[in-house]
N, C-alpha and C positions, 0 to 999 in steps of 0.2 A: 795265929794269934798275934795280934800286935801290940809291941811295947813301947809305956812312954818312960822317955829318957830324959833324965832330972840336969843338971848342971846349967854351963854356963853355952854348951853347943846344941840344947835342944829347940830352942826358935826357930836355928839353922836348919836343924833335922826334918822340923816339922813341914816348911815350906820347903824341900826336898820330894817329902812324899806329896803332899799335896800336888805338887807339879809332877811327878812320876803318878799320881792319879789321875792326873788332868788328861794328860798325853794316854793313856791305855782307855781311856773315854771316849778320844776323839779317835783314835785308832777302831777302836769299836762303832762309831755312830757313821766312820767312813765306809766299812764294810758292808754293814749293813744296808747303807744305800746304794752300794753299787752293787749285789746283788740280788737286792730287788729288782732293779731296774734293768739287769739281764735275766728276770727270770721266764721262762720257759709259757709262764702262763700269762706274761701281756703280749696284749697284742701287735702284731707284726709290722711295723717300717713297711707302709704299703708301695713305697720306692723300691723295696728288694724284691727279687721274683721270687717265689718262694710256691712249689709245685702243690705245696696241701693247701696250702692257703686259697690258691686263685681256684679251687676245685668249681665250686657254684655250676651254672647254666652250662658254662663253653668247655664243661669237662665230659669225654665221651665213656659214660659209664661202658658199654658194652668192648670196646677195645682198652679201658683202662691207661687212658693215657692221655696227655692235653689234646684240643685242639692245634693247628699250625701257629692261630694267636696266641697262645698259653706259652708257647714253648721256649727258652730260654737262646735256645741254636737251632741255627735251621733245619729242615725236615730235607729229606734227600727224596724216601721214596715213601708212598702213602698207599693206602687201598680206600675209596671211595666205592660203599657197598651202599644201594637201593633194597633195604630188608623191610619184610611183615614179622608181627609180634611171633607166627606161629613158626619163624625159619631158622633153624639150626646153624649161627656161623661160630661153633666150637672150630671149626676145623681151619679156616683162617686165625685162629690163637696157634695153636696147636703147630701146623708147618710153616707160618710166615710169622713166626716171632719179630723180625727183624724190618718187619713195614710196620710204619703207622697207619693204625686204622680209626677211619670215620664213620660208622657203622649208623643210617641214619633207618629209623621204625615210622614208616610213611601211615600205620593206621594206629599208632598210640601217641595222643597227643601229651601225656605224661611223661615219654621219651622226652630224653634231655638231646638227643638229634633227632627231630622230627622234619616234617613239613605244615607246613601251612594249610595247604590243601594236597590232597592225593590224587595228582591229576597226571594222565600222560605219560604212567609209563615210569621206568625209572626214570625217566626226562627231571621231573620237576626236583627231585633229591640232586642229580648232579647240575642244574641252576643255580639249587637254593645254595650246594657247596661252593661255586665258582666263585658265584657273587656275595658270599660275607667271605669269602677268602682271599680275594681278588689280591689282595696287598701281600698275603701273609702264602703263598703258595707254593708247598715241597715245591722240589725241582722235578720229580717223574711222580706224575700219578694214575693209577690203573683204577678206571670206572668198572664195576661188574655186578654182578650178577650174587645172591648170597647161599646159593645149592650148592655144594662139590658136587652130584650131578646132575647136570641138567645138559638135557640135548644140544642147548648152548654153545657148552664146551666143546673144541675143536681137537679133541682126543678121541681114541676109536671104544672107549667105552664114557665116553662122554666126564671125564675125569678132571676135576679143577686145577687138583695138587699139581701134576704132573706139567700141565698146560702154562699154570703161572713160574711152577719152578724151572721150567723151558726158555719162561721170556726173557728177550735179550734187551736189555735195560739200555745197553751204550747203543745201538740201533735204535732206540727209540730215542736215546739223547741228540742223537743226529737229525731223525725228521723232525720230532716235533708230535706229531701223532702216527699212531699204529693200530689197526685193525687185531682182534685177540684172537682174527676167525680168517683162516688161508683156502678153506673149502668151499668154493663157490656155489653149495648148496646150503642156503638159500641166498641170494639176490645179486649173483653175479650171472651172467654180463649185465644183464637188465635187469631189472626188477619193475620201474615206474616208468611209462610215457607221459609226464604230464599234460603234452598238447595233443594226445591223441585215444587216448584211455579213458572215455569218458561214458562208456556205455558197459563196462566189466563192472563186476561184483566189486563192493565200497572196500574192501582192504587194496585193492589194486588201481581203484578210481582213478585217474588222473587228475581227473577234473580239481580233486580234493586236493593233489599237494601243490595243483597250481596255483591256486588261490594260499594256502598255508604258504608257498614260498616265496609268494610276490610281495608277503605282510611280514614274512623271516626277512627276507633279504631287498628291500627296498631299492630301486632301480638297476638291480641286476636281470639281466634275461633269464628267464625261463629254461631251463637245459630241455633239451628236446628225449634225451632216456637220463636215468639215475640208476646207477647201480652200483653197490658194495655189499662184499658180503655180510651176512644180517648179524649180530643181533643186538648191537648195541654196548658191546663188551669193547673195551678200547683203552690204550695208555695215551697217555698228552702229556706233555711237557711244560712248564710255567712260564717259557720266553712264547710260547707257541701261542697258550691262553691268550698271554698279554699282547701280542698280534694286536687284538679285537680292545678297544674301549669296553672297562667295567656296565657302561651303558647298554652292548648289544646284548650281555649277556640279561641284563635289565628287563630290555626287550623282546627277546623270548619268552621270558617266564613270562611278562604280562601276557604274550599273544597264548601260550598253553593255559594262562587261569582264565581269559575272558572269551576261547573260543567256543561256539558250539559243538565242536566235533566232539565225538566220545572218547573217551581214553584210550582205548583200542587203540582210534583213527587218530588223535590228534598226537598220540607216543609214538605210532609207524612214520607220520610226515619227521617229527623229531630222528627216528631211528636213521633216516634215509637223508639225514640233512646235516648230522655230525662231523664225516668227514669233510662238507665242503664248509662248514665252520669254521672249520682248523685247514682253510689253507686244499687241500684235495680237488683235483677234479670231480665234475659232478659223477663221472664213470669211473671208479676208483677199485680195479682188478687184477691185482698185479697174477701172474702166474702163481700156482700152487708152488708150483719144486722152489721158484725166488722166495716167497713169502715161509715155506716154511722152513728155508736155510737160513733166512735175515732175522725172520723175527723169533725164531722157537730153535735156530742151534741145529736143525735138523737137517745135513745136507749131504745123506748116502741115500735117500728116499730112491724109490723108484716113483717118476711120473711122466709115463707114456702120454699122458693127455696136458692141457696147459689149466683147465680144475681142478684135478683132482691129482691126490697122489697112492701107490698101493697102500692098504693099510692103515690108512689114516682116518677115513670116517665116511660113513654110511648115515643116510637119513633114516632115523628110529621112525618105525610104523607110527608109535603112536608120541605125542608130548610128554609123556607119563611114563616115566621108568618103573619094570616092576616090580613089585614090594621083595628086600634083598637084594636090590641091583647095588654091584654088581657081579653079585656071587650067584645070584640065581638070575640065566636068562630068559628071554621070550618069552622061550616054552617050557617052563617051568625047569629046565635041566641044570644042572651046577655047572657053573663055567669060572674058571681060572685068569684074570686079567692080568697076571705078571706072566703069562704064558706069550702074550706079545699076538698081534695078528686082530682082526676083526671078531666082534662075537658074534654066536650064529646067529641068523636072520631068523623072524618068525615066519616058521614055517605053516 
């Protein structure tokens, strides 16, 4: 309640309060504008980085986490996966918490990483990655495949986990590019004659990568054999990339969208043409027992021969592992993969 005060000091009194009113006004109408203006629901200082905000397009729903662009600090090591809508990669969440992943859906063009066209193979997905990344690129990145298993893998039950938690990252800091596959079954020592292969069945044609590589690689000669082990599984490093002008990388992808070949044919010229991208001879086989102490940590092996080593991998009969691999093998028998050793062959 307020009281007014009669005499000869109330005039005084009065402009007392009135200024003590004034001041818890302005006190009040201060607050309240400043936090409005921090609050929560305007919109963001598009200068700050700010990781919910920038979500949109160049955010990769399926690894949950920015693009290289997106990122506030740089990216050390990354996984660049070639996936279809219907391919299980729970299992790169699950044991590689600690890579950033690109997980790119080559037949859903409502994937927020897609392709343009689905051409070539995992080919065109790691293009499409290079080239809007070109500026923006981890330091080690592993191109693969999105199975844990697939015959692929250069494990003796064809195992992804194991293979990628094997690789030796500061070795592949040192070359620059790595092969993910030490067993030179398939396409070691040779694989392609380009100048003389021209009459074999078209996955082996020469003729084909001769032409595909005179249009890749513009006044270089012809390598007379091509061989590295297959399958397209591979780490590179970002000084290694940058080798090469953003342009050649340009370049490829035009020759994979506007050739004739079919995807098959024009993915295998790709398959067979990565290491010498990056720097590799066109013959690129190093020893099994070297390859699998440098690149996978593995160096009590036994390898009586210079391809292969004991134990380490066998060519599966068929592309197609069996339904339960690989807890049920071949022949329908239960087999034990932490038991170590080759599983049995189909008999």
């Amino acid at each position: 309640m307020f009281f007014l005060f009669s005499g000869v000091n109330s005039p005084r009194r009065r402009n007392r309060e009135k200024a003590i009113f004034l001041t818890i006004f302005i006190i009040f109408a201060l607050y309240l504008l400043f936090f409005s203006n921090t609050s929560p629901h305007k919109h963001a200082d598009p200068t700050i980085y700010d990781p919910e905000a920038l979500g949109g397009p160049n955010r990769d729903p399926h690894s949950g986490q920015a693009t290289p662009a997106r990122q506030s600090a740089p990216i050390r090591k990354s996984m660049v996966v070639a996936s279809m809508k219907s391919d299980d990669v729970s299992w790169l969440h699950k044991f590689f918490p600690d890579y950033h992943k690109s997980i790119y859906v080559v037949n859903d063009k409502k994937a927020q990483l897609t392709v343009s066209q689905n051409k070539g193979r995992e080919s065109m997905v790691y293009l499409t990655y290079i080239i809007d990344n070109y500026d923006n690129l981890p330091d080690s990145i592993l191109f693969i495949h999105p199975q844990r298993y697939q015959w692929h893998n250069d494990d003796p039950y064809y195992d992804g986990v194991p293979m990628l938690r094997n690789f030796q990252l500061g070795y592949l800091e040192k070359q620059g590019y790595v092969n993910l596959r030490c067993a030179w079954l398939l396409g070691c020592p040779a694989e392609i004659h380009p100048l003389t292969d021209t009459h074999r069945e078209a996955v082996h044609a020469g003729e084909y990568f001769k032409n595909g590589f005179m249009e890749l690689f513009p006044g270089v000669e012809v390598p007379e054999t091509v061989g590295v082990s297959c399958c397209a599984q591979f780490g590179v490093t970002s000084w290694k990339i940058r080798e090469r002008p953003r342009s050649d990388y340009v370049r490829f992808r035009k020759w994979l969208s506007e050739t004739d070949l079919t995807d098959d044919l024009s993915g295998r010229i790709m398959e067979y043409s990565w290491h010498m991208i990056f720097g590799k001879e066109p013959v690129h086989c190093p020893s099994a027992e070297e390859c699998y102490c440098k690149v996978f940590g593995l160096c009590d092996l036994t390898c009586p021969n210079v391809d292969a080593c004991h134990d380490r991998y066998q060519l599966p009969p068929y592309s197609t592992l069996p339904n339960g691999w690989p807890y049920i093998g071949w022949n329908g028998q239960k087999q034990d993969p932490s038991k170590g050793g080759l599983p049995e062959p189909k008999s």
